[in-house]
C-alpha positions as CSV (number, residue, x, y, z in Angstrom):
1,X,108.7,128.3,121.9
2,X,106.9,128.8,118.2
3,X,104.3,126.9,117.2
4,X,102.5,126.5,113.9
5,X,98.9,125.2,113.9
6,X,97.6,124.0,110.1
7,X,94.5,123.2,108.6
8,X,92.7,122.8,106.0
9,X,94.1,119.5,103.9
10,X,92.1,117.4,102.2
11,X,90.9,115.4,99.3
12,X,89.8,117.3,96.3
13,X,88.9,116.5,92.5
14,X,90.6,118.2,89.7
15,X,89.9,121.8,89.2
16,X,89.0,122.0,92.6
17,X,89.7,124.4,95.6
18,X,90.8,124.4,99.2
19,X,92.3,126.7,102.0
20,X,95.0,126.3,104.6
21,X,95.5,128.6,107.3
22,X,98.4,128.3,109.8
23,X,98.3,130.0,112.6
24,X,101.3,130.9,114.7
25,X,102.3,131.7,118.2
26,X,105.2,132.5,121.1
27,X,105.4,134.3,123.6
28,X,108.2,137.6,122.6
29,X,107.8,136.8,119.1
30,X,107.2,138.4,116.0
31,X,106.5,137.0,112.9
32,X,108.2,138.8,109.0
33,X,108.0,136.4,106.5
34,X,105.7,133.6,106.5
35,X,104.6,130.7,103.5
36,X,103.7,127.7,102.2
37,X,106.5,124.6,100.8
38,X,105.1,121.3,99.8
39,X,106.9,118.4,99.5
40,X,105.4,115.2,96.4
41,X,106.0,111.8,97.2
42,X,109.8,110.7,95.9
43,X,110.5,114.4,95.3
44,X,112.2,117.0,97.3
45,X,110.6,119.9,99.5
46,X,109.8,123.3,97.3
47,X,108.8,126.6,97.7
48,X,105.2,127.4,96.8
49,X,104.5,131.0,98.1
50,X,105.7,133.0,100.6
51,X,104.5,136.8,102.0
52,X,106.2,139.0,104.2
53,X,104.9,141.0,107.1
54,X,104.7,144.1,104.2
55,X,102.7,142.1,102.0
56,X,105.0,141.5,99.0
57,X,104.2,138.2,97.6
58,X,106.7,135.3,96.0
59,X,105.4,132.4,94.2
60,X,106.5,129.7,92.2
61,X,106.0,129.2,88.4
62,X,103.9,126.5,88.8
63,X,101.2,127.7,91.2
64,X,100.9,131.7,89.5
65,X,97.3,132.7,88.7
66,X,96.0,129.7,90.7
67,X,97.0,130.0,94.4
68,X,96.8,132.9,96.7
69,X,98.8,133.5,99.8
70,X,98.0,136.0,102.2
71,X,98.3,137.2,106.3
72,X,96.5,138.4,108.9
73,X,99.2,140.0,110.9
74,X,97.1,140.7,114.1
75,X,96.4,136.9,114.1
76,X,100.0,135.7,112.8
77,X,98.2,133.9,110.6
78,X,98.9,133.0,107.0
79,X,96.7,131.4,104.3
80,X,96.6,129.9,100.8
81,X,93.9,129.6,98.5
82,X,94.1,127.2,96.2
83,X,92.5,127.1,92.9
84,X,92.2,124.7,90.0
85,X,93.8,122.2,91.5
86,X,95.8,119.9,89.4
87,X,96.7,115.8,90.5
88,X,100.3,117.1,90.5
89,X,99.7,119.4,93.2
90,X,98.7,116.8,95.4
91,X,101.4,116.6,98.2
92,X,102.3,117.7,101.8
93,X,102.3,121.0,102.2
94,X,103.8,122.6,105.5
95,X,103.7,126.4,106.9
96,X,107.2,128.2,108.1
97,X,107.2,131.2,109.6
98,X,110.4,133.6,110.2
99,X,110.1,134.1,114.4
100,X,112.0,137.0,115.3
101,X,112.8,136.9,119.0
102,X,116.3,138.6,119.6
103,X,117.5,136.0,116.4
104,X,115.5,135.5,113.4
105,X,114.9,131.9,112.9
106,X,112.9,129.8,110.4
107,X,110.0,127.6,111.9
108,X,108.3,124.4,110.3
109,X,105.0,123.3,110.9
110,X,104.0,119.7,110.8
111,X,102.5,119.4,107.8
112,X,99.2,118.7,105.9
113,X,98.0,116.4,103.1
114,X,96.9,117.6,100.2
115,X,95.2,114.6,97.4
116,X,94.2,116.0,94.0
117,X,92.5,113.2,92.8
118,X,89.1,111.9,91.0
């Protein structure tokens, strides 16, 4: 079966920075697209960035030119950087990955917190 390990939450100030990773595994797997949703109190889950296995980036309006996603394919391992963190980014964020073991299928991780606050 897939897992997907995160890290790197936290509490931050305004205009700060922080890092996830997620790092994902099964046995038979491989891994195309991989990224980043987050998912505000009261409001619905949305797309933040996503990067396929090629490298061709997506990203929403409201995280351009201050988050960074990238992969380390030998490691199945994705990251974001986040920059200039604003209070409205604060929210869970969670890691899918596309496994691709016969079927493609999406995968969820579990989720960490992300507080943007002084």
């Amino acid at each position: 079966q897939v897992q997907l390990m995160e890290s790197g939450g936290g509490l931050v100030q305004p205009g700060g920075s922080l890092r996830l990773s997620c790092a994902a595994s099964g046995s038979g797997f491989r891994f195309d697209a991989m990224g980043w949703y987050r998912q505000a109190p009261g409001k619905q889950r949305e797309l933040v960035a996503t990067i396929t296995s090629g490298g061709v980036t997506n990203y929403a309006d409201s995280v351009k030119g201050r988050f960074t996603i990238s992969r380390d394919n030998a490691k199945n391992t994705v990251y974001l950087q986040m920059n200039s963190l604003k209070p409205e980014d604060t929210a869970v964020y969670y890691c899918t990955a596309d496994g691709v073991r016969y079927i493609s299928q999406r995968y969820w991780g579990r989720g960490t917190q992300v507080t943007v606050s002084s």
